[in-house]
N, C-alpha and C positions, 0 to 999 in steps of 0.2 A: 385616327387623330392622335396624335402623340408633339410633346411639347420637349424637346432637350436642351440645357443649359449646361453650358462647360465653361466652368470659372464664374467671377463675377463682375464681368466687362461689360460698360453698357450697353444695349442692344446695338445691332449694326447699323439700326436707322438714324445713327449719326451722320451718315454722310446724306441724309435728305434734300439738305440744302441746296446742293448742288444740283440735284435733280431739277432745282428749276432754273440754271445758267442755259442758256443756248447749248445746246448736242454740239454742232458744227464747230463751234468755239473750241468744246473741248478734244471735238474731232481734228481739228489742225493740228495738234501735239500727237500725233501717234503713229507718225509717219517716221522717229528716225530708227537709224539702223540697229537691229539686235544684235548682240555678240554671236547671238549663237548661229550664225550665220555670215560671219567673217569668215575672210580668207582662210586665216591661220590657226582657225579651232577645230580643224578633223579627228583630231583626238582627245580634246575637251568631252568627259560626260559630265551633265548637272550632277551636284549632289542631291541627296535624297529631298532636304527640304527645298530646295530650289527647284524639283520636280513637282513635287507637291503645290508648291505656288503657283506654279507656272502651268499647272492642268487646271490653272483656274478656280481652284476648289477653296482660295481664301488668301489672298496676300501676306495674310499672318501664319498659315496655318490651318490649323482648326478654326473651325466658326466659333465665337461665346455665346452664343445662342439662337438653337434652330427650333422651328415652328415648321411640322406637317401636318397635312390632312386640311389648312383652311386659311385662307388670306387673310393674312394679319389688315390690310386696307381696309376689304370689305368688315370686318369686327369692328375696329375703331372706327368709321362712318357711319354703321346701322348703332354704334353706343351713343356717337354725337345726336345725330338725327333722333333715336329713342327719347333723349333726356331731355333737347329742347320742344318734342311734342310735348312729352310728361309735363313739362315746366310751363309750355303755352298752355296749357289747359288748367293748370290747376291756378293760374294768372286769371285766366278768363272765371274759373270755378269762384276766386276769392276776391273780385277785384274790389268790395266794397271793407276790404280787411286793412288795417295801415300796417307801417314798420316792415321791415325784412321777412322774407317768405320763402321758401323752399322753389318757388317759381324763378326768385330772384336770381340763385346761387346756381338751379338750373339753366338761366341764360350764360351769365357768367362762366360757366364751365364747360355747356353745351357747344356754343357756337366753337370755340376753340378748337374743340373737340373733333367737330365735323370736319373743320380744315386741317387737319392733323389726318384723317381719315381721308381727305381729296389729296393731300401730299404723296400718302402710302398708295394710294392708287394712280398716282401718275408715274412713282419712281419702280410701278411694281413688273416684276417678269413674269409670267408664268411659265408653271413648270413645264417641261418635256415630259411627251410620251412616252415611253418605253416598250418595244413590241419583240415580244418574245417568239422565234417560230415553236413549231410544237417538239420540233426532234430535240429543241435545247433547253428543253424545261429545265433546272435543275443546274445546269452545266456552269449558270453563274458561279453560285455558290461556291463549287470544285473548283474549276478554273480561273477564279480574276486575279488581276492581280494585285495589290495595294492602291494603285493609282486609280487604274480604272472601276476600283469598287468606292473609293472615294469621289472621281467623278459622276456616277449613277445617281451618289448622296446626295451631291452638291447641285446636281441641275434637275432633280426630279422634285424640287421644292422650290415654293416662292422664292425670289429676292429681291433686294431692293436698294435702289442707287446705283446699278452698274449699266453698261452701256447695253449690255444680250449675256445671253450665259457662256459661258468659258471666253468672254471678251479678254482678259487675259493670258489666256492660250494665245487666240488668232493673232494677238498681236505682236506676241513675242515669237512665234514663227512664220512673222513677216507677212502677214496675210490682209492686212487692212493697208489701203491705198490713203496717204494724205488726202483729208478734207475730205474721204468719202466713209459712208454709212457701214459699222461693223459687220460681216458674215453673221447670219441669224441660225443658232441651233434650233431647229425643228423638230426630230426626234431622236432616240434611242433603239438601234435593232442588236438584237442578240440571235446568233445562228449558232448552228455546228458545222463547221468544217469537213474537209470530206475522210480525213485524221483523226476525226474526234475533238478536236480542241475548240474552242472560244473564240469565235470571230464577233466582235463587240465594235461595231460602228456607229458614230457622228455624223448626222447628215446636218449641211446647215445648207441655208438657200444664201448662196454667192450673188447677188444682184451686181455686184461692183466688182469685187475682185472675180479676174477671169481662170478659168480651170487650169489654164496654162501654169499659172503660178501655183494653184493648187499639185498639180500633177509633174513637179520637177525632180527630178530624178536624185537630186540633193536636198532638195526638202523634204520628199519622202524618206529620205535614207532621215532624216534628224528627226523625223517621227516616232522611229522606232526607239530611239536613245531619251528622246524630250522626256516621252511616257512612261518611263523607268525601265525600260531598257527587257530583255527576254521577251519580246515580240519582235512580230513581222506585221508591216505596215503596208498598206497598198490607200490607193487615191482610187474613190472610183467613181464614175457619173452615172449620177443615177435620174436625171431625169433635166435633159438639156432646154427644155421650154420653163420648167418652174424654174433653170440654174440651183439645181439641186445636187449637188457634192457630198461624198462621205468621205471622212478618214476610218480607213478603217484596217483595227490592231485585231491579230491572230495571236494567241497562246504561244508558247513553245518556240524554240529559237533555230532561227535557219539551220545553225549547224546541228543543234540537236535532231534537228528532221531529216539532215541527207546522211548521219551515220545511222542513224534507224533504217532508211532508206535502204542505203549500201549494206549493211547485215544482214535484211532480209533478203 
């Protein structure tokens, strides 16, 4: 369990509200074109922060405050529901007492509470798994690279108000179809390579967008550069009945691999 706060912004559960507009409403706005997939940007890399936005990991930036180890919904629902038991009973325990009572201030505060606690549980994500094989124990650590140790932070914890996790990744490398349902991350794999380096894959379940578009020989090439760039990116299917897809980033960069290659 561990609780971090960076700066003093109010929690990100401002955007709750929206959590309860129609999905599909705000799914019709996400269909138009990226830049980073025009014609004329073959030679466009993001910058650093525009990497960092863009793997999803916070439109700002940095989060102002993150909560792991335990669902902020489920805490705020079991405090609601705790205070207006406590409040009903000590109601019932007093009711021959007059004037304001501690049962009072408990309804007052309680009921709120709990719908505050049903919000946080409908706008909530949970996290991704993460499955380590045994040969790569360790190799995290060594090998990630900024982006991708940020995105491990960012989706192996609740969130809340956004459409799936890294919904701003898939949408800025054109992967979500107008008026259809975001690609859902599912889990987190980490391997070794048969070089020794950090294959660190994304699997999400494509129900809508089809592997074609996942597997295009130009959008793979912009995977490599989205994600900051020193990797090697492959598309790969991993399980055609669930429509289950990984992106998935290798350490180490082509050319650095074929003069190692060529030396030896």
């Amino acid at each position: 369990l561990s609780v971090v706060v960076r700066g003093f912004t109010p929690l990100a559960i401002h955007r709750l509200p929206s959590a309860f507009q129609s999905r599909q409403s705000r799914l019709r706005g996400a269909g138009s074109p990226s830049r980073l997939f025009s014609e004329k940007d073959d030679g466009w890399t993001p910058s650093k922060s525009a990497m960092v936005a863009g793997a999803g990991v916070n439109n700002a930036g940095e989060p102002p405050f993150e909560i792991r180890g335990f669902s902020l919904g489920n805490a705020v629902l079991g405090g609601g529901i705790l205070i207006t038991i406590l409040s009903f009973v000590d109601y019932l325990g007093n009711a021959g007492n007059d004037g304001l009572s501690v049962s009072g201030l408990g309804f007052v505060y309680g009921i709120p509470i709990c719908l505050a606690g049903c919000a946080l549980k409908y706008a909530e994500i949970e996290p991704v798994p993460c499955i380590t094989s045994p040969d790569a124990e360790g190799l995290f650590d060594q090998k990630a690279t900024e982006i991708i140790s940020k995105i491990k932070q960012d989706v192996t914890r609740h969130r809340y108000g956004d459409e799936a996790h890294l919904d701003t990744t898939v949408k800025r490398l054109g992967l979500v179809i107008p008026g259809k349902a975001y690609p859902q991350l599912r889990e987190l794999r980490e391997s070794r390579s048969p070089d020794g380096e950090l294959q660190f894959s994304m699997v999400f379940q494509s129900l809508e967008t089809p592997y074609k578009m996942w597997a295009d020989p130009a959008r793979v090439k912009k995977y490599e550069t989205f994600f900051g760039g020193g990797l090697e990116a492959q598309c790969v299917k991993v399980d055609a009945e669930q429509r289950l897809v990984a992106i998935q980033l290798t350490t180490g960069k082509k050319a650095d691999k074929a003069e190692e290659a060529a030396a030896s």
